[in-house]
PASEBA-1860 file (N, C-alpha, C; in nm, 3 decimals):
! residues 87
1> XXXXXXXX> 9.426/8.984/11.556/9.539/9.016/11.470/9.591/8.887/11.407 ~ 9.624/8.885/11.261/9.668/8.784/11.165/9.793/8.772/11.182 ~ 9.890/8.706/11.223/10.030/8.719/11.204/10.075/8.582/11.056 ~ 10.116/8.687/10.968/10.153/8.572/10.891/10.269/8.680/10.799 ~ 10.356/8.490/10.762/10.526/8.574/10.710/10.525/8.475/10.607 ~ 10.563/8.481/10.446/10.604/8.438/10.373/10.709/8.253/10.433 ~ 10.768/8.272/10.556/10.802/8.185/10.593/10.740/8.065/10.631 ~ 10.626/8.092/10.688/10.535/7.992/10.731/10.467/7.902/10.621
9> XXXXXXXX> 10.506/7.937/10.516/10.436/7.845/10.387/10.546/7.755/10.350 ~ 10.519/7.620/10.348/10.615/7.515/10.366/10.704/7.505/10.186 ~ 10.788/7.527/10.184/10.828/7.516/10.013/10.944/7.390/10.045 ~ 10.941/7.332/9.971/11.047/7.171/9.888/11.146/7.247/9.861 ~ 11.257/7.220/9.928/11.370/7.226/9.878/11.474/7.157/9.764 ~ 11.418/7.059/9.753/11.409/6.974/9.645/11.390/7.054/9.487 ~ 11.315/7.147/9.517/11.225/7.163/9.399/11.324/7.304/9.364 ~ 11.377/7.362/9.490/11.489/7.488/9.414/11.657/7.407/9.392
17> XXXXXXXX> 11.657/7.314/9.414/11.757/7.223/9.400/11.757/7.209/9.199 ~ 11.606/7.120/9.234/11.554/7.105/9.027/11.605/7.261/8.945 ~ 11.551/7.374/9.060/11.544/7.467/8.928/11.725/7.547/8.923 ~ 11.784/7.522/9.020/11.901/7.583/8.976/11.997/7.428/8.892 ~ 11.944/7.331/8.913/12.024/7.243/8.802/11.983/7.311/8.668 ~ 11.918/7.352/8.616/11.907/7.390/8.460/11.898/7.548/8.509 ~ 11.922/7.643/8.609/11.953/7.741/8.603/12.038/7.793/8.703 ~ 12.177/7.823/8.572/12.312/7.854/8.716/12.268/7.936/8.749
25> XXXXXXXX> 12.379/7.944/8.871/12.352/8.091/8.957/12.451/8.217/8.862 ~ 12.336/8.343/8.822/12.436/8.427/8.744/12.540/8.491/8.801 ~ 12.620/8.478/8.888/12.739/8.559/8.932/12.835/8.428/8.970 ~ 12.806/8.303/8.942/12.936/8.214/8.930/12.926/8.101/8.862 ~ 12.749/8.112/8.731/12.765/8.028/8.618/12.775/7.894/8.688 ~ 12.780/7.840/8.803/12.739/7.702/8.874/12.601/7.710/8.901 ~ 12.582/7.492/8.911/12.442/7.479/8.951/12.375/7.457/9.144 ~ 12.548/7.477/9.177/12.561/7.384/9.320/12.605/7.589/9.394
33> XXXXXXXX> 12.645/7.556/9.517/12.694/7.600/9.586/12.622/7.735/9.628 ~ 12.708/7.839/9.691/12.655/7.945/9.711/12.610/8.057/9.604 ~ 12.533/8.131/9.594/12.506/8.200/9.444/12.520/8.359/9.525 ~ 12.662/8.420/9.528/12.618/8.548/9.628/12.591/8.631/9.530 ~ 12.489/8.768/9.608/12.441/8.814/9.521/12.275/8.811/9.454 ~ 12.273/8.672/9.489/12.110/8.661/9.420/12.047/8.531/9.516 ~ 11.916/8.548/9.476/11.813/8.422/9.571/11.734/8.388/9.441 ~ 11.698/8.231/9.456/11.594/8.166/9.435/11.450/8.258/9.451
41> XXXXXXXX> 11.359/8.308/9.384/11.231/8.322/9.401/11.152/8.284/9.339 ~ 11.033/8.287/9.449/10.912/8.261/9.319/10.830/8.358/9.237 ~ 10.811/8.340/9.105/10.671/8.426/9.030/10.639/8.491/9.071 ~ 10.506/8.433/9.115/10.428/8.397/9.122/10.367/8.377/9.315 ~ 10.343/8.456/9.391/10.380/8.400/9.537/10.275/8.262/9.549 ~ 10.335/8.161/9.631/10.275/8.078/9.710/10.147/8.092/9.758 ~ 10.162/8.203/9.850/9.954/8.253/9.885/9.894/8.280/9.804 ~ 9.933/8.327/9.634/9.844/8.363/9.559/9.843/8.279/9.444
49> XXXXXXXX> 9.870/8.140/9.485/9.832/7.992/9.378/9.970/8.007/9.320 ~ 10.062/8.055/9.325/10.187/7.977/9.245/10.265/7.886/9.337 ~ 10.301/7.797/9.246/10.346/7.653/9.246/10.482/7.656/9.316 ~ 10.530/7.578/9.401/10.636/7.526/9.445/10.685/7.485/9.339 ~ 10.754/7.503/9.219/10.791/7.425/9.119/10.914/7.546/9.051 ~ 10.956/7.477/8.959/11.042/7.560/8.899/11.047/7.629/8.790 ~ 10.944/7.616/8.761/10.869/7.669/8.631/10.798/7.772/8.683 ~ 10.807/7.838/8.844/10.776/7.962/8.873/10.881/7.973/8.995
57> XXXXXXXX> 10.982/7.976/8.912/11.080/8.024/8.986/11.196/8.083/8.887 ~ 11.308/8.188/8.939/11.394/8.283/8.876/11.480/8.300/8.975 ~ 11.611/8.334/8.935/11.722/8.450/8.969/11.671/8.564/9.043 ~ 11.714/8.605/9.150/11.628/8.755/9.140/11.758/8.827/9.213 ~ 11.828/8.953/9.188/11.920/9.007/9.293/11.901/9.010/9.395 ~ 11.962/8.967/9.533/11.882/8.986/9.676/11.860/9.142/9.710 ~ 11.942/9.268/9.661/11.821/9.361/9.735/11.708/9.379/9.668 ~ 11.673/9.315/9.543/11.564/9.364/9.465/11.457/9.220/9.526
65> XXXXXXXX> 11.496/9.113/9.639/11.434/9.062/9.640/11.354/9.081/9.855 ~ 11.449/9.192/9.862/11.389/9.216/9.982/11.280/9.356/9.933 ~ 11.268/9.429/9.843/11.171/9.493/9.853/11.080/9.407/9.775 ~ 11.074/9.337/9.724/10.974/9.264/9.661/10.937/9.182/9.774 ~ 11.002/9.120/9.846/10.920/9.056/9.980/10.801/9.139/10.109 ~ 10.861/9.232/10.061/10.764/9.362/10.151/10.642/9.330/10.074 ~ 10.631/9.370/9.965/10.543/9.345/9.896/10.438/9.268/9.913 ~ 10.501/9.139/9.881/10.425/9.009/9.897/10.389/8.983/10.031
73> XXXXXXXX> 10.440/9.043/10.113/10.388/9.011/10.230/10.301/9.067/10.304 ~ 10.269/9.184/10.239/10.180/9.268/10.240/10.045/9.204/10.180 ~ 10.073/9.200/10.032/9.977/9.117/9.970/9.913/8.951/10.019 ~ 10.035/8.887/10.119/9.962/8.719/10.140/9.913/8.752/10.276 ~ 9.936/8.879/10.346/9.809/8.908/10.460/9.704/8.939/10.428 ~ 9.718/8.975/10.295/9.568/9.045/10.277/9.515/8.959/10.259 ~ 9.595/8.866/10.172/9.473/8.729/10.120/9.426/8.651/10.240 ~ 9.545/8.618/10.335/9.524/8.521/10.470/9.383/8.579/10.529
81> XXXXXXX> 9.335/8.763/10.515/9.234/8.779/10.569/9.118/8.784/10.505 ~ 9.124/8.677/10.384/9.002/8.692/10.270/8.953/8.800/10.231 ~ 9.069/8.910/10.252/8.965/9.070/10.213/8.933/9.019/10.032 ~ 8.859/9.113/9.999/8.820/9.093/9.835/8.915/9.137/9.740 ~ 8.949/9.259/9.765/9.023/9.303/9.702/9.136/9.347/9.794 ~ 9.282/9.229/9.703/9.424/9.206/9.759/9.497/9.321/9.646 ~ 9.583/9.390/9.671/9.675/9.487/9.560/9.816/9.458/9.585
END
């Protein structure tokens, strides 16, 4: 059995630092502090070649970003188990 979680992939904090300086948080128009309401995500996921960077990264509402994490996490097991075809 594969155990793998979106967590275990090391991401720069640094680098969501870069992307909310040129993108406030939309529910209080700042680049600093808490943004309630929404998370940092990526594109693009991490297991499937997108970049730690901010140029694949967005706003996303947090409940729209917990079913989208189901998702992906679904999808970066599949890849972790080299099946061929990931959906």
């Amino acid at each position: 059995l594969v155990l793998f979680s979106l967590q275990s992939i090391a991401r720069d904090p640094g680098q969501v630092r870069a992307f909310r300086a040129t993108h406030p948080c939309p529910s209080t128009n700042k680049t600093t502090g808490a943004c309630f309401g929404y998370v940092v995500d990526h594109i693009k996921p991490i297991c499937a070649g997108g970049l730690d960077h901010p140029s694949n990264m967005a706003w996303q509402a947090f409940m729209k970003s917990k079913e989208k994490d189901k998702i992906e996490i679904a999808f970066c097991r599949c890849m972790a188990r080299d099946l061929v075809v990931c959906k």
